[in-house]
LOGUZA-963658 format. One record per residue: y, z, x of N, C-alpha, C in turn; residue number from 1. Coordinates in pm, 1 decimal, always signed. Atoms other than C-alpha are relative to their C-alpha. Example, Ala and Ser with C-alpha at 12.3 -4.5 7.8 and 13.67 -1.06 7.14 Angstrom:
2
+----------+----------+----------+----------+----------+----------+----------+----------+----------+-----+
:     n.py :     n.pz :     n.px :    ca.py :    ca.pz :    ca.px :     c.py :     c.pz :     c.px : num :
+----------+----------+----------+----------+----------+----------+----------+----------+----------+-----+
:   -119.0 :     +0.0 :    +89.0 :   -450.0 :   +780.0 :  +1230.0 :   +120.0 :     +0.0 :    +90.0 :   1 :
:   -119.0 :     -6.0 :    -82.0 :   -106.0 :   +714.0 :  +1367.0 :   +109.0 :    +73.0 :    -77.0 :   2 :
+----------+----------+----------+----------+----------+----------+----------+----------+----------+-----+
//
This chain:
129
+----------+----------+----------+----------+----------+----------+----------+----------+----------+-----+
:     n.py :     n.pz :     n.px :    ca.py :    ca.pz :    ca.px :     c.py :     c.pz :     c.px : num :
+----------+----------+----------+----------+----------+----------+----------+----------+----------+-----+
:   +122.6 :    +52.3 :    +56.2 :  +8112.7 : +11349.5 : +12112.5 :    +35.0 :   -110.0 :    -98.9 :   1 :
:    -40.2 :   +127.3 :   +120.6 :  +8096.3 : +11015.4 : +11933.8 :   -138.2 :    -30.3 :    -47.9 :   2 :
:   +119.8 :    +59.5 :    +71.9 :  +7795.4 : +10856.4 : +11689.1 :    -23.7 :   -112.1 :    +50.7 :   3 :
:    -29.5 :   +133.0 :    -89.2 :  +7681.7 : +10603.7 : +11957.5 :    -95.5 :   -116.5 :    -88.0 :   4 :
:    +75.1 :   +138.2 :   +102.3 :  +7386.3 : +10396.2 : +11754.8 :   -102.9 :    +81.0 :    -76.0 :   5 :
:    +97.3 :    -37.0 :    +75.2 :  +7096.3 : +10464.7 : +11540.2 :   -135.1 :   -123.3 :    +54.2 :   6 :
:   +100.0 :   +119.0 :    -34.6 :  +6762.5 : +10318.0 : +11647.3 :   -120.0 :    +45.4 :   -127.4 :   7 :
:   +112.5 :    -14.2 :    +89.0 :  +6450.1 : +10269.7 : +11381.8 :   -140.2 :    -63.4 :    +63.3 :   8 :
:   +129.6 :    +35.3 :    -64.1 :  +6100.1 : +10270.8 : +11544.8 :    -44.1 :    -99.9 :    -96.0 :   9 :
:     +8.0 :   +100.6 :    +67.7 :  +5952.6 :  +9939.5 : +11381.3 :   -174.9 :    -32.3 :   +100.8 :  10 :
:    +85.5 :   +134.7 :   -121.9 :  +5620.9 :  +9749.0 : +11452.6 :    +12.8 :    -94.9 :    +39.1 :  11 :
:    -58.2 :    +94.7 :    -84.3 :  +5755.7 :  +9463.9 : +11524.2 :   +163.0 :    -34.0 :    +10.2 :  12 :
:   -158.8 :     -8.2 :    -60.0 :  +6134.6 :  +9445.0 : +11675.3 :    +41.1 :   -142.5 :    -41.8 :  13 :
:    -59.6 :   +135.8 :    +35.5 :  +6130.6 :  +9081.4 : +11612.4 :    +11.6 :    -39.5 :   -174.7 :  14 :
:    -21.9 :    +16.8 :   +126.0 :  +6063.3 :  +9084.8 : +11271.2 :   +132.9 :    +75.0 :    -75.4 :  15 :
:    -86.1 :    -97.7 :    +23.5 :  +6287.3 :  +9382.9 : +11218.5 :   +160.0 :    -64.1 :     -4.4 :  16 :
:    -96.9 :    +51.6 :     +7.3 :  +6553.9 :  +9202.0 : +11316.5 :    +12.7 :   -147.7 :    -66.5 :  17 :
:    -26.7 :   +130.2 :   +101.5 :  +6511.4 :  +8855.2 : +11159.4 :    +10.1 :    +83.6 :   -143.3 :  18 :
:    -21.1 :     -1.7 :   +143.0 :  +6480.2 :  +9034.1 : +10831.7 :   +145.4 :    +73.3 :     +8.7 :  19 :
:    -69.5 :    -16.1 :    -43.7 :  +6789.0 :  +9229.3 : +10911.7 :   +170.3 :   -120.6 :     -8.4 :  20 :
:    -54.6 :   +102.0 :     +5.4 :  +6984.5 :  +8910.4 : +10970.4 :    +24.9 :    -75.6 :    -91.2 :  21 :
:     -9.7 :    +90.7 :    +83.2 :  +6833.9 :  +8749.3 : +10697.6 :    +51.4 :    +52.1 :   -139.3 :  22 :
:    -53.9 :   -137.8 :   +165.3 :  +6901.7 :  +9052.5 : +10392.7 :   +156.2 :    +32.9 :    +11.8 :  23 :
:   -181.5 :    -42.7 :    +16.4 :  +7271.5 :  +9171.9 : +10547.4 :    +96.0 :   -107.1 :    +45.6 :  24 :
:   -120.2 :    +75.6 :    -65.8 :  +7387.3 :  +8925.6 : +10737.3 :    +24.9 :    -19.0 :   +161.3 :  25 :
:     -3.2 :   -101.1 :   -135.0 :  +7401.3 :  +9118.4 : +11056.3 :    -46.2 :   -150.0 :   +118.8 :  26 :
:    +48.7 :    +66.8 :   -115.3 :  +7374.4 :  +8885.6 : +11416.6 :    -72.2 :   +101.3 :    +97.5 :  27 :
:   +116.1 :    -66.8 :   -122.2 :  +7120.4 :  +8971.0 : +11691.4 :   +128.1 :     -6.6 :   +129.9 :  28 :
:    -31.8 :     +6.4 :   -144.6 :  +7284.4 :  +9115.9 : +11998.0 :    -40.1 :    -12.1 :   +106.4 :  29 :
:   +103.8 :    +61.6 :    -94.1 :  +6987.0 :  +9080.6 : +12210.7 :   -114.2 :    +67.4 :    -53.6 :  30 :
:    +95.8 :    -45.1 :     +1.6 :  +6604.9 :  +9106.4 : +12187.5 :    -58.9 :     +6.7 :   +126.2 :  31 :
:    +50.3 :    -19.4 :   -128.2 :  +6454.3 :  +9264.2 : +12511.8 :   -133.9 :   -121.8 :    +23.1 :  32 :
:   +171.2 :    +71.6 :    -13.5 :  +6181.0 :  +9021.7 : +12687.4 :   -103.3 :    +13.8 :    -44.0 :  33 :
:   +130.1 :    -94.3 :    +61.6 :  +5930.2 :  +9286.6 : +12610.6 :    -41.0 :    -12.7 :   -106.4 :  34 :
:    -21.5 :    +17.5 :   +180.3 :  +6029.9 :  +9248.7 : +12224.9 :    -60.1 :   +131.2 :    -14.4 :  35 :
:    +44.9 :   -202.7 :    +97.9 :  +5972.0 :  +9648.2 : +12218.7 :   +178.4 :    +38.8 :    -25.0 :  36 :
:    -73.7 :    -31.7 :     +4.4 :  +6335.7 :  +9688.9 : +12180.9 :   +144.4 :   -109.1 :    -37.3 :  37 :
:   -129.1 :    +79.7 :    +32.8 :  +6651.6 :  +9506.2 : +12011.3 :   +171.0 :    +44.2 :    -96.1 :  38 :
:    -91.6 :    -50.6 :    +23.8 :  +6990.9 :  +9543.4 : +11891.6 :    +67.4 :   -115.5 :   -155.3 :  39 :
:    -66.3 :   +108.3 :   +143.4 :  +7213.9 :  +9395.4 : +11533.7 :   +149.7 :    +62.8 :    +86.5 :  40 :
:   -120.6 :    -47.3 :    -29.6 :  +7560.5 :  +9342.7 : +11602.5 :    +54.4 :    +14.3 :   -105.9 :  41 :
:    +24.8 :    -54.6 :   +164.1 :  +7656.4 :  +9557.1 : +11292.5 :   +207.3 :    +82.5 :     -4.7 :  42 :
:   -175.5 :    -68.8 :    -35.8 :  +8057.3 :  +9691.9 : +11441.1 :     -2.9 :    +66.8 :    +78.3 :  43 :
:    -22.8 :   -118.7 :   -126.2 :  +8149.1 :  +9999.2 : +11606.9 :    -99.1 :    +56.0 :    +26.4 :  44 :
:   +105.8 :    -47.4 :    -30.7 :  +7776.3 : +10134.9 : +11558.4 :    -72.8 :    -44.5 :    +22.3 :  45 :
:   +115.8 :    +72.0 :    -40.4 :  +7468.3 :  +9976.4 : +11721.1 :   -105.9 :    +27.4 :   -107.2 :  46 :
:   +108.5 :    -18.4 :    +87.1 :  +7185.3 :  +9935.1 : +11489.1 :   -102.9 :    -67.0 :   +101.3 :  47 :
:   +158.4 :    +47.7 :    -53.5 :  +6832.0 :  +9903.2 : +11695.1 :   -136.5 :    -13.8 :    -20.9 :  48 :
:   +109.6 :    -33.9 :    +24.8 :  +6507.0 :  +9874.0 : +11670.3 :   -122.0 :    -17.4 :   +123.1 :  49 :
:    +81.7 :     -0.2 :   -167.3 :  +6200.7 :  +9989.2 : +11928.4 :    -72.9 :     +7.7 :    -59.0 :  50 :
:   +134.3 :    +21.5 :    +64.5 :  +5840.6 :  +9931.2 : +11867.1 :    -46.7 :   +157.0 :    +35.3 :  51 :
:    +62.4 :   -128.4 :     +4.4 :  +5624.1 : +10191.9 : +11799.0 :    -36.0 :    +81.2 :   +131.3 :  52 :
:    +43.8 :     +5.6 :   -117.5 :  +5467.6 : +10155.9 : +12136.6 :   +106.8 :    +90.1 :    +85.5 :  53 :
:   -160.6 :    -89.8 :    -42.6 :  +5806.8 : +10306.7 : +12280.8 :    +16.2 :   +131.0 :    -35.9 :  54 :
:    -61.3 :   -143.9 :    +55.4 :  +5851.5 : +10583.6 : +12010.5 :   -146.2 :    +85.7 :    +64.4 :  55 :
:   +117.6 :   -107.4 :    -49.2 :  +5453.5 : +10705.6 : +12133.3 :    +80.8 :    +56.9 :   +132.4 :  56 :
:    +40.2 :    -48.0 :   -118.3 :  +5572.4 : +10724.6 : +12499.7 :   +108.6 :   +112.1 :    +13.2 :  57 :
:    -81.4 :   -118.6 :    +27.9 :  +5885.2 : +10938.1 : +12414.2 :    -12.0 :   +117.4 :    -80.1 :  58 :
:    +51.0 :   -115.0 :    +89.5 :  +5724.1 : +11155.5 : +12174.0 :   -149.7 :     -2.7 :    -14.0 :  59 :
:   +140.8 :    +37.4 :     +3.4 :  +5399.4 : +11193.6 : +12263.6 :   -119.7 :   +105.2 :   -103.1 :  60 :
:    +48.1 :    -53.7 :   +181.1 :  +5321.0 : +11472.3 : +11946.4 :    +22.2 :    -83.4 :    -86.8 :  61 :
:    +13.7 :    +57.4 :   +126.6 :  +5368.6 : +11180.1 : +11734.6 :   +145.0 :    -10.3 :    -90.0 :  62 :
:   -107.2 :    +16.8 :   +135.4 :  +5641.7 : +11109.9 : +11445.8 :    -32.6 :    -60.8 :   -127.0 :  63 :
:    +11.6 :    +43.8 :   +128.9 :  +5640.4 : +10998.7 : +11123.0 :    +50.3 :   -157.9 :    -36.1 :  64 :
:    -31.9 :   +142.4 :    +49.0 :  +5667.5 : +10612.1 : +11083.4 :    +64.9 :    +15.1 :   -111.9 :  65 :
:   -109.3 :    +29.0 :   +153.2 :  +5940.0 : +10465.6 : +10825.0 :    -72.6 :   -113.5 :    -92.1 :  66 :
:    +76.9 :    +91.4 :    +47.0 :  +5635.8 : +10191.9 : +10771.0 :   -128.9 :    +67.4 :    -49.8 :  67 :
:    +93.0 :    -19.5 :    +23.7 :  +5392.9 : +10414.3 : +10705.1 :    -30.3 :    +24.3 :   -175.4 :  68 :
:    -14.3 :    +15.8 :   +139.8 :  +5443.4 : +10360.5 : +10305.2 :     -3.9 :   +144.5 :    -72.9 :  69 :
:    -54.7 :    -92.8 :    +96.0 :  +5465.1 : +10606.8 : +10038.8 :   +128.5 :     -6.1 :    -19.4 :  70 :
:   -180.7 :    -68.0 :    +61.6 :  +5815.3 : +10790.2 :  +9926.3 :    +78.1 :    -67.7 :   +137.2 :  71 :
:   -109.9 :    +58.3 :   -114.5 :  +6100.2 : +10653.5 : +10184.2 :    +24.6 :   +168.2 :    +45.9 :  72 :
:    -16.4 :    -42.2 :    -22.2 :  +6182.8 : +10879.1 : +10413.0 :   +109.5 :    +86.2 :    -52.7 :  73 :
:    -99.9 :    -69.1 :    +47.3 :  +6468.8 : +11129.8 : +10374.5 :   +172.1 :     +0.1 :   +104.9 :  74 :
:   -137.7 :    +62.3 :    -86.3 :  +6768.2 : +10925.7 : +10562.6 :    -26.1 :   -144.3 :    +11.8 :  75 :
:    -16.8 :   +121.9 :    +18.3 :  +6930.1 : +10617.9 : +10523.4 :    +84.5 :    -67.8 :    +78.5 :  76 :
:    -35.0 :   +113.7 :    -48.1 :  +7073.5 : +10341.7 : +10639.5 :   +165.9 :    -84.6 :    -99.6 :  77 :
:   -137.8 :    +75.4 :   +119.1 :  +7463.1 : +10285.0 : +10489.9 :    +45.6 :   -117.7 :    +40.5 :  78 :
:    -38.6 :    +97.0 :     -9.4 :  +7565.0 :  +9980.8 : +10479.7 :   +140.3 :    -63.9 :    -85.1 :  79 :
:   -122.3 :    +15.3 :    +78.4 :  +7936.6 :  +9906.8 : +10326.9 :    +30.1 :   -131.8 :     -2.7 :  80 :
:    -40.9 :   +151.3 :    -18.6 :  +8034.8 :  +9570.4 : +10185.8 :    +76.4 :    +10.6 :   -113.6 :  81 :
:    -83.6 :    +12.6 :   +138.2 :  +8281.4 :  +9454.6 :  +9891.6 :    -86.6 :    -56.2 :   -108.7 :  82 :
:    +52.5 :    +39.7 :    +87.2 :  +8039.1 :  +9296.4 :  +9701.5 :   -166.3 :    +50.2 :    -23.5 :  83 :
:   +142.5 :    -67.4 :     -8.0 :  +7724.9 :  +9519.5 :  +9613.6 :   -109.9 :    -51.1 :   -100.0 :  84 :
:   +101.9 :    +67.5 :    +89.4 :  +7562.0 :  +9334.2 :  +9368.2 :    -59.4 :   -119.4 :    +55.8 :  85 :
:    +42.9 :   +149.1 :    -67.7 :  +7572.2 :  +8964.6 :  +9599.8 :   -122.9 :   +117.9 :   +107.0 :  86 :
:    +77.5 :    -36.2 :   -117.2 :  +7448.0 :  +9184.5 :  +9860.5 :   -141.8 :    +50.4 :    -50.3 :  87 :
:   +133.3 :    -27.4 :     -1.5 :  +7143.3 :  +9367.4 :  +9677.6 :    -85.5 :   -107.5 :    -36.6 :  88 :
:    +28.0 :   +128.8 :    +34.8 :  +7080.1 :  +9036.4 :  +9548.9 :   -103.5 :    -82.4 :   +107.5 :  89 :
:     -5.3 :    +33.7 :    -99.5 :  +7065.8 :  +8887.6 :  +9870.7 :   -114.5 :   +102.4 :   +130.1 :  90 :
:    +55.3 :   -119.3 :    -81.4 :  +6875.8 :  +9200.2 : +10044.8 :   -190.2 :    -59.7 :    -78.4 :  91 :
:   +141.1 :    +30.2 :    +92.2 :  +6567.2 :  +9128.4 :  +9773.3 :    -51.5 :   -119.0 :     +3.8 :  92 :
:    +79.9 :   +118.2 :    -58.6 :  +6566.6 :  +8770.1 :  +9831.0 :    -77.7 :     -2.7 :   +107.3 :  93 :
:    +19.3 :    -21.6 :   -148.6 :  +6545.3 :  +8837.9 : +10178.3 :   -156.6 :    +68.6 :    +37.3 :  94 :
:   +116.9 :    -80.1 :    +32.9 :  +6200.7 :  +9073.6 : +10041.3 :    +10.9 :   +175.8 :    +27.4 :  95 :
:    -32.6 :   -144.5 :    +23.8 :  +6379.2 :  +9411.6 : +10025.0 :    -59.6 :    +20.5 :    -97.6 :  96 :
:    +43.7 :    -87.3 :   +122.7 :  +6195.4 :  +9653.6 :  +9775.0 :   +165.2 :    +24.5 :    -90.0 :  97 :
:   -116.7 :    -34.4 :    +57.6 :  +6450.2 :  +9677.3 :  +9496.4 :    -41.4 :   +201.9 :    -38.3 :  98 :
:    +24.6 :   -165.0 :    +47.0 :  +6465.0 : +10108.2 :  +9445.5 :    +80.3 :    +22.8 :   -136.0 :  99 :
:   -140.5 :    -16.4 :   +118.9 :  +6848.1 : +10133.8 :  +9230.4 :    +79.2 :   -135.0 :    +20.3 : 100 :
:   -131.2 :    +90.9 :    +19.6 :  +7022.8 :  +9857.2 :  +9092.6 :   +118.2 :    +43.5 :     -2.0 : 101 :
:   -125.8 :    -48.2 :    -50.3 :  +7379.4 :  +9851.1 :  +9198.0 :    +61.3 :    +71.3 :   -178.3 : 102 :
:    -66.1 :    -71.2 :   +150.9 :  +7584.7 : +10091.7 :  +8939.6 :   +121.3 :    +28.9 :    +81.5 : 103 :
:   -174.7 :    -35.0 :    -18.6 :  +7950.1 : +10200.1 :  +8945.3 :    -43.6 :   +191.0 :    -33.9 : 104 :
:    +46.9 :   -156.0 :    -30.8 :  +7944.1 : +10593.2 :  +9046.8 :   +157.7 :    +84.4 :    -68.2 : 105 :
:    -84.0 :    -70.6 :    +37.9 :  +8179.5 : +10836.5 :  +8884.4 :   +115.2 :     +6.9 :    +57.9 : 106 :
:    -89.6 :    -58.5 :   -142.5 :  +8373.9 : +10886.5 :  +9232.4 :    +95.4 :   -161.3 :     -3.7 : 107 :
:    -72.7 :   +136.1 :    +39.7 :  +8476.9 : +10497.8 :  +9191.6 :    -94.5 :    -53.7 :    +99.0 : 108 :
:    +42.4 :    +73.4 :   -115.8 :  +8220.3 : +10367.6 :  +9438.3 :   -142.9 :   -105.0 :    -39.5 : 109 :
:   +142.5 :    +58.2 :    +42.9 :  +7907.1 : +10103.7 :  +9374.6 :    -77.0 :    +40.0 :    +98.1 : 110 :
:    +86.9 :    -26.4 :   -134.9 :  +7600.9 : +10172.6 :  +9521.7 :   -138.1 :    -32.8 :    -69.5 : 111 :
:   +105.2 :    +69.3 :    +18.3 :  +7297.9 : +10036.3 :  +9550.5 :   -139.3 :    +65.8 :    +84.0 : 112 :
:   +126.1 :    -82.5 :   -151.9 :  +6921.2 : +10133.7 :  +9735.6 :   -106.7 :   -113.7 :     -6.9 : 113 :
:    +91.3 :    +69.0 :    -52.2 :  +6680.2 :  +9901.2 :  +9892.5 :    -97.5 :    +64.0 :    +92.1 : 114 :
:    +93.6 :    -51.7 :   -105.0 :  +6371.0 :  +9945.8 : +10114.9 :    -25.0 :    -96.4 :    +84.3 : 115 :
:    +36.3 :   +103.8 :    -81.2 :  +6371.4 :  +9728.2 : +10411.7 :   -183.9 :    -35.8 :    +37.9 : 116 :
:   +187.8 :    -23.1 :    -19.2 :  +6018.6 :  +9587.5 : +10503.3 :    -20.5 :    +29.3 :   +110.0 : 117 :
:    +72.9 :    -46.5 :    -33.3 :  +5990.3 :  +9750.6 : +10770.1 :    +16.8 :   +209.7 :    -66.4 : 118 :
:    -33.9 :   -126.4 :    +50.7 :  +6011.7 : +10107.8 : +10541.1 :    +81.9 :    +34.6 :     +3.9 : 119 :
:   -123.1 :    -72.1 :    +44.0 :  +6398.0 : +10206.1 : +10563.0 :    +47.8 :     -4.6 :    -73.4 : 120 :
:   -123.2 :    +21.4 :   +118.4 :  +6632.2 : +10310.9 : +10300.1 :   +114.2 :     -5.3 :    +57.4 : 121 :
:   -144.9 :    +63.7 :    +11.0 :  +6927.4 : +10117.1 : +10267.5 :    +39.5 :     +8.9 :    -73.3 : 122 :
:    -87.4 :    -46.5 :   +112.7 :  +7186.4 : +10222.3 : +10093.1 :   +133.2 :   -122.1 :    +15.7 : 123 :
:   -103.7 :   +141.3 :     +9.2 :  +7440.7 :  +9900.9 : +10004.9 :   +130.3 :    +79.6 :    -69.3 : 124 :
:    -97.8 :    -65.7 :    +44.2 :  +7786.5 : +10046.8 :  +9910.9 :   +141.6 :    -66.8 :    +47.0 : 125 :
:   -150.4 :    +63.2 :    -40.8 :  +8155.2 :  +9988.2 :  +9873.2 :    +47.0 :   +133.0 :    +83.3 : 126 :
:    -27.6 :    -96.0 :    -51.6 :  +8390.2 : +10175.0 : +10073.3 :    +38.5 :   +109.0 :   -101.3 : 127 :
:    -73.6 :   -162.0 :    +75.8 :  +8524.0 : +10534.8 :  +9915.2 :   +145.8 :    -14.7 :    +57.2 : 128 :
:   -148.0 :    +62.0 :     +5.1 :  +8865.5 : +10507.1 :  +9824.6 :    +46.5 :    -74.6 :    +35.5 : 129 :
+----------+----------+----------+----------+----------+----------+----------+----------+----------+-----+
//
């Protein structure tokens, strides 16, 4: 068993990914014709996103949107870089919700939390050890 990708239901796939691009950095590996479905080329793990339209026909009891506002869900989105302050910086220009400004963590690690617009928490961080 390996951790093949993570996908985030989104209303729009195209936006999802331009902001994406434009907050981490991240390149587009493809956006389907349809634009219900696209990919970030992010490393060894796929990061996707499928329109809502998609998550109804696979779960047709429903789920819990990551756009549907209030509290952020309860799972995030890690993101590891060397510089966590350019990056939350850079994430907020981009129109990330700022949550935690980057701090230095006991363990030796910075870390930071954003809310992408379409509702995910992103967690901006250096590596551990």
């Amino acid at each position: 068993m390996k951790f093949g990708y993570t996908i985030v239901y989104v209303s729009s796939v195209a936006d999802a990914l331009a902001f994406y691009e434009a907050a981490f950095g991240f390149s587009r590996r493809f956006l389907h014709e349809s634009g219900s479905y696209g990919e970030l080329d992010t490393g060894a793990t796929t990061l996707a996103f499928a329109a809502h339209e998609l998550g109804a026909a696979h779960f047709p009891a429903g789920y819990r949107k990551v756009d549907d506002g209030g509290t952020p869900l309860g799972i995030e989105l890690g993101l590891v870089c060397a510089d966590v302050p350019a990056a939350f910086d850079r994430a907020v220009a981009a129109g990330a919700e700022p949550l935690v400004a980057p701090a230095a963590m006991p363990w030796g690690q910075t870390v930071a939390w954003v809310r992408g617009k379409d509702g995910t928490l992103v967690e901006l961080c250096t590596a551990i050890g």
